[in-house]
C-alpha positions in Angstrom: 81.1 55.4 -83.9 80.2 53.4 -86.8 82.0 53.8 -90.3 79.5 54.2 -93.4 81.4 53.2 -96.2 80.2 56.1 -98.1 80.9 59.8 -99.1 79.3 61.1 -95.9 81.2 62.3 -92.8 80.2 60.1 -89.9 81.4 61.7 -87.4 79.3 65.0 -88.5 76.4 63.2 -89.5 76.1 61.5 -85.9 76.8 64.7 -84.1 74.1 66.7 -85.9 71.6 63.4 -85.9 72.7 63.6 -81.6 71.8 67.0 -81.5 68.4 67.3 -83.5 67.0 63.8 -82.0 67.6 65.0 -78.6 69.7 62.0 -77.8 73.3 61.2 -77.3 75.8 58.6 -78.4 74.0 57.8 -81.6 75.5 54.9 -84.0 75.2 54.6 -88.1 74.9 51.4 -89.7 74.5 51.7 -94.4 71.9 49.1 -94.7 71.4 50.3 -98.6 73.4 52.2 -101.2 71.3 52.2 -104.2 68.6 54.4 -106.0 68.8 56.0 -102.3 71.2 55.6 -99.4 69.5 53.6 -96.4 71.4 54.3 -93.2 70.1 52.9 -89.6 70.1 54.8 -86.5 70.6 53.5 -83.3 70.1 55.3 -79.9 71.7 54.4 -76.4 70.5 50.9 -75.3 68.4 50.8 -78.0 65.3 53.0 -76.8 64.8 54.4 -80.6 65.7 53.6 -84.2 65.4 55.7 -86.8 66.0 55.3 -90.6 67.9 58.0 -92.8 67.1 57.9 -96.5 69.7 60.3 -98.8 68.7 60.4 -102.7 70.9 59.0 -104.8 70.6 58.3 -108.2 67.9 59.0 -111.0 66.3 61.1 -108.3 66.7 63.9 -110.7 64.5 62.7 -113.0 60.7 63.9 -113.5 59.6 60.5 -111.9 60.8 61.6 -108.7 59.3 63.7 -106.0 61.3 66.7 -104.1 62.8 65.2 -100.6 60.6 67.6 -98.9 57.6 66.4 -101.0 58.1 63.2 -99.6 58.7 64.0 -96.0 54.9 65.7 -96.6 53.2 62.5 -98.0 54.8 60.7 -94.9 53.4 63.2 -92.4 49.9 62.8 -94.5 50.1 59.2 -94.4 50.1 59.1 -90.9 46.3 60.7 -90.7 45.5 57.6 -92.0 45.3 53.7 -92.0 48.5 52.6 -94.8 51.3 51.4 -92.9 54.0 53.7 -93.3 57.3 55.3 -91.7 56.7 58.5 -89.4 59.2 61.1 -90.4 60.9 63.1 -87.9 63.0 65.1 -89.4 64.1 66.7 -92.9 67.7 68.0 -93.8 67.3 70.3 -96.7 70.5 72.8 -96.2 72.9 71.6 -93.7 76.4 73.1 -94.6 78.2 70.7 -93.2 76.5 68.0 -94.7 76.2 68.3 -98.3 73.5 66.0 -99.4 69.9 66.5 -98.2 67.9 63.4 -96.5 65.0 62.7 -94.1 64.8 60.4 -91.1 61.6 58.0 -90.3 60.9 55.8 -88.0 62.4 52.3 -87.8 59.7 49.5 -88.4 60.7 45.9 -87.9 60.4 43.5 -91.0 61.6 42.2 -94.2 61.1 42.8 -97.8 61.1 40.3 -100.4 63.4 41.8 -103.1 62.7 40.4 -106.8 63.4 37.3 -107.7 63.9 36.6 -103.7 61.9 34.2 -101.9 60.1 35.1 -98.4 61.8 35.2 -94.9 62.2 31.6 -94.6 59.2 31.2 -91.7 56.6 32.5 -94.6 57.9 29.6 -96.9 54.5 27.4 -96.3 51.0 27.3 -98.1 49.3 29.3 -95.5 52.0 32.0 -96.0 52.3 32.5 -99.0 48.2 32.9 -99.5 48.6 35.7 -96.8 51.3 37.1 -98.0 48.9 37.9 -101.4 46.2 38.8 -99.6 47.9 41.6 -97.1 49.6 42.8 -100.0 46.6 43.3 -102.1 44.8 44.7 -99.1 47.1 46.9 -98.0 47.3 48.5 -102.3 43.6 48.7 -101.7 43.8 50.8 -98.4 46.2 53.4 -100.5 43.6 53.4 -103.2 40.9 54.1 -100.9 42.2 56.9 -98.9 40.7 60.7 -99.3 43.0 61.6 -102.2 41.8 65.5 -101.9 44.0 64.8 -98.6 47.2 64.6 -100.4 46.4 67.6 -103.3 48.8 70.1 -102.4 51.9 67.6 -101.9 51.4 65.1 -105.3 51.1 65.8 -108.4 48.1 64.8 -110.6 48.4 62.7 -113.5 46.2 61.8 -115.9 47.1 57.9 -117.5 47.8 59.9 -120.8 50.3 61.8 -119.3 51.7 59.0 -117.2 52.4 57.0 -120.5 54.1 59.8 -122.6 56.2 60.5 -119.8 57.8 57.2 -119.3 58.2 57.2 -123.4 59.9 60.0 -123.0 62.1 58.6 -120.3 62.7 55.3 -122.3 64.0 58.1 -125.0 66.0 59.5 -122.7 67.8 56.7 -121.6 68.1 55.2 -124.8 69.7 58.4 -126.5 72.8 57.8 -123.8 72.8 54.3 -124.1 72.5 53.9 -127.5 70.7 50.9 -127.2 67.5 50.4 -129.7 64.7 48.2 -128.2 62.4 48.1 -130.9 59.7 45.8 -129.6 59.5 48.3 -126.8 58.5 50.9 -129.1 55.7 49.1 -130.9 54.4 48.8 -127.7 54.9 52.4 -127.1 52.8 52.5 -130.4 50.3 50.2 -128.8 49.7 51.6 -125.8 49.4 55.4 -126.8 46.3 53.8 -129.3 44.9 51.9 -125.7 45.1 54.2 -123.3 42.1 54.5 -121.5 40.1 57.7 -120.7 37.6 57.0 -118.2 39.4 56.5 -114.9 39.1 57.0 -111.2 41.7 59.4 -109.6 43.9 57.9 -106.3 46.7 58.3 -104.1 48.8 56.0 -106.3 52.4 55.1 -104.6 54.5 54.8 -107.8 56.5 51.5 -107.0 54.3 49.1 -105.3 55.5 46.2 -105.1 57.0 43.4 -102.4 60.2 44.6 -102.0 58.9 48.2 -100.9 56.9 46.6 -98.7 57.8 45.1 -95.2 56.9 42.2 -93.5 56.6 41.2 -90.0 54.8 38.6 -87.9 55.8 35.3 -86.7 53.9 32.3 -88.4 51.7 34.8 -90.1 52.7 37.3 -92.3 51.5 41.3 -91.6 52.5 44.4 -93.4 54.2 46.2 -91.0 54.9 49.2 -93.1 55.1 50.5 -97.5 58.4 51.8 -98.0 59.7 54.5 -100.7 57.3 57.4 -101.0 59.4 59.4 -103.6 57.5 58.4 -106.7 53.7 59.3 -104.8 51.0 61.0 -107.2 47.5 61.3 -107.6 46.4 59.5 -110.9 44.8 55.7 -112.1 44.8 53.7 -109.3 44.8 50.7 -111.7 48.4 51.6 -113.2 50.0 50.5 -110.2 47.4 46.9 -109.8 48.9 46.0 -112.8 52.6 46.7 -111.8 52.0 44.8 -108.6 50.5 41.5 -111.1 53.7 41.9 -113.6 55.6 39.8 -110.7 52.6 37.1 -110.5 53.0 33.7 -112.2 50.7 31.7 -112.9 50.8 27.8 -114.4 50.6 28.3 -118.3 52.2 31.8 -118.4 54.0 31.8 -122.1 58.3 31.4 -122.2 59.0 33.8 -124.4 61.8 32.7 -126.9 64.9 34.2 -125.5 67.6 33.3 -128.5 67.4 37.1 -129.8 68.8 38.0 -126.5 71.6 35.1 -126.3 72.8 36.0 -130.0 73.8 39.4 -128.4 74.0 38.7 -124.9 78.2 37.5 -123.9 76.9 36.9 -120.0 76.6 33.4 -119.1 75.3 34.4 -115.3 72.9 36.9 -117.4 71.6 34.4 -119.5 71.0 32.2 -117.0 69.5 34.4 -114.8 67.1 35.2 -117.6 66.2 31.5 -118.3 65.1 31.3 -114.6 63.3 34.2 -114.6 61.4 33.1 -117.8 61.0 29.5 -116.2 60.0 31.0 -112.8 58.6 34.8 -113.3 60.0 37.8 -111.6 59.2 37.0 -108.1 59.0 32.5 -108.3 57.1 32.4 -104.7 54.0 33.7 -106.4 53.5 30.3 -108.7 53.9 28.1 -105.4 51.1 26.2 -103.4 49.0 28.7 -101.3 49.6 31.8 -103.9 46.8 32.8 -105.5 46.5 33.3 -109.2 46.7 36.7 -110.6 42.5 36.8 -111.3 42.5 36.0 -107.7 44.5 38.9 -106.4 42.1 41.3 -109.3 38.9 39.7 -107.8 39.8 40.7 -103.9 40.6 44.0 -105.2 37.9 44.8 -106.5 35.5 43.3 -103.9 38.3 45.8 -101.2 38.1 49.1 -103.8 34.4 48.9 -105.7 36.7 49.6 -108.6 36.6 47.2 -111.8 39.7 46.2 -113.4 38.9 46.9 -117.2 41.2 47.4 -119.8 43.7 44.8 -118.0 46.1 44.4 -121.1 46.7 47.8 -121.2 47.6 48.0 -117.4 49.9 45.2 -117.7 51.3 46.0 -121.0 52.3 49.7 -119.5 53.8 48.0 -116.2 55.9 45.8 -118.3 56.6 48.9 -120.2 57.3 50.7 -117.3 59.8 48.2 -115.6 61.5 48.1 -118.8 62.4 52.1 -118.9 63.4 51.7 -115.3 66.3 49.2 -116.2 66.9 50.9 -119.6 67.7 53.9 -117.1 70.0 52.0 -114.9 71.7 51.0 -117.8 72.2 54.4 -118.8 73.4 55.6 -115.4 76.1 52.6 -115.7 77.0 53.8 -118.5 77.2 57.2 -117.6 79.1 56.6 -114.7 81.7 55.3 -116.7 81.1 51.7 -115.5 79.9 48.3 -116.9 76.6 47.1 -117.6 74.3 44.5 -118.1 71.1 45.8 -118.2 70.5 45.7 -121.7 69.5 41.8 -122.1 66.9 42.3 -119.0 65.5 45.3 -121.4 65.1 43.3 -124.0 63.4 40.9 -121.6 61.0 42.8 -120.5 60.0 44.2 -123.9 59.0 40.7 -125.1 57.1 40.2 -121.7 55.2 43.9 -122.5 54.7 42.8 -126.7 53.4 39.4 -125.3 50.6 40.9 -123.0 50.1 44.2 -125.4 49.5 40.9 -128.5 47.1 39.0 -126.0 49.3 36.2 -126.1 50.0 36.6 -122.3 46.7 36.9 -120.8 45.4 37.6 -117.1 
């Protein structure tokens, strides 16, 4: 028996995993304890594994699906040709287990978490171009499947209502945090005045982006399968293209000024970690040789989806927007949690980034 770390029994946890797999002497390995809790499953000599995911934090917000909703996008998924996990089974009401969670297949690869660079063997010019391409396919393949498919297990959104919710969530957070990004809210301003309202309607996944994703292969990198289903809707398939180019860099990007944020900002490592990022962009493998440039990545979408990328400062402007209510919301469950943070500086960040491309001064 293998020891989790965490707040769940392991010993009843394996048992009742035994017992509903049909298979005996079952070990748990904690790969992840973040926004959910990532546990492995391994079977005798290795014949299966299996991945438990267990909510854990924000997952009560309106961003996020129901567990069972996404066991049902999962089971949907696999009627079609997106890579994902098979889930086997749900846990909704288990007495001796108090927190619901789902288990899915295991499928080999690696992600490339932010600001990470690839599995070392993708680390060549070749790689890196494939890398971009499979990812922008593979965003094109959920874009392109039957969407009617998916209506009674995701919610529609129209972009309107996609941007007023995230303001409200920035509002949320920042009434606990008691932090005041005001750039943010210009751009709030900005985008409300932008948003488009002729748009196509898509399975959208809600958090696309390489670390969500895994890759497999040898010399030549494949998507082996999309992680992290919980945030699934049906709304602008565009949204989420420009969430995915927020991490691209390309030569020339603008350095925003960044001594606003060292005037308030105590944290060397912080600081420092925000000059790279500035230097380098949110994922630095993009703006090496082989990756292709952000117009790049828009033009093989659109030749994959028939769909036209217009409007691109708004789309980029909300994903910067976007990203920054995500930390502004991690700050506030630091804070609520009694513990310390430093998510505040890497809001303010990312409001410059979204005031830059909202201005035109950061431009596809």
């Amino acid at each position: 028996m293998t020891e989790t770390g965490t707040d769940i029994d392991t010993a009843e946890l394996e048992t009742f995993l035994s017992s509903e797999l049909d298979v005996g002497g079952v070990e748990t390995e904690v790969v992840h304890d973040g926004l959910n809790l990532s546990i492995v499953i391994s079977t005798p000599e290795d014949e299966q594994a299996y991945v438990l995911r267990r909510p854990n934090k924000l997952r009560h917000t309106e961003s996020f699906n129901e567990l069972r909703q996404e066991y049902n996008v999962l089971q949907l998924l696999g009627e079609t040709a997106v890579p994902a996990p098979e889930p086997v089974l749900i846990c909704e009401d288990n007495p001796d287990i108090d927190d619901p969670f789902l288990v899915m297949t295991y499928l080999d690869g690696e992600t490339i978490p932010l600001g990470s660079a690839p599995p070392e063997r993708f680390r060549n010019t070749a790689a890196r171009d494939r890398i971009a391409t499979v990812l922008t396919d593979t965003l094109a393949e959920i874009h392109t499947v039957d969407a009617e498919q998916f209506a009674d297990v995701c919610e529609r959104q129209t972009t309107k209502a996609q941007v007023e919710r995230v303001i409200d969530q920035l509002g949320n957070a920042t009434r606990v945090t008691g932090h005041d990004p005001s750039a943010l809210w210009d751009v709030a301003d900005w985008l409300r005045d932008n948003v488009p309202s002729d748009t196509e309607t898509a399975l959208v996944h809600g958090d696309y982006r390489p670390s969500n994703v895994l890759f497999g292969g040898t010399d030549r990198p494949e998507i082996t399968g999309v992680l992290d289903w919980e945030t699934a809707f049906l709304g602008d398939p565009l949204t989420e293209l420009g969430y995915l180019l927020l991490r691209w860099r390309d030569d020339g990007d603008p350095t925003p000024s960044l001594a606003g944020i060292r005037d308030r900002c105590s944290n060397e490592d912080v600081i420092q970690d925000l000059n790279e990022t500035n230097d380098r962009g949110l994922a630095p493998f993009t703006n090496e040789p082989g990756s292709p440039s952000r117009r790049d990545l828009v033009a093989r979408y659109e030749d994959e989806t028939g769909m036209s990328f217009e409007n691109e400062r708004f789309y980029r402007a909300f994903a910067a927007f976007t990203l920054a209510t995500v930390w502004e919301d991690l700050h506030r469950n630091q804070i609520e949690a009694g513990a310390e943070s430093d998510w505040e500086p890497y809001v303010d960040y990312m409001a410059l980034i979204a005031d830059s491309i909202a201005s035109g001064e950061f431009r596809l």
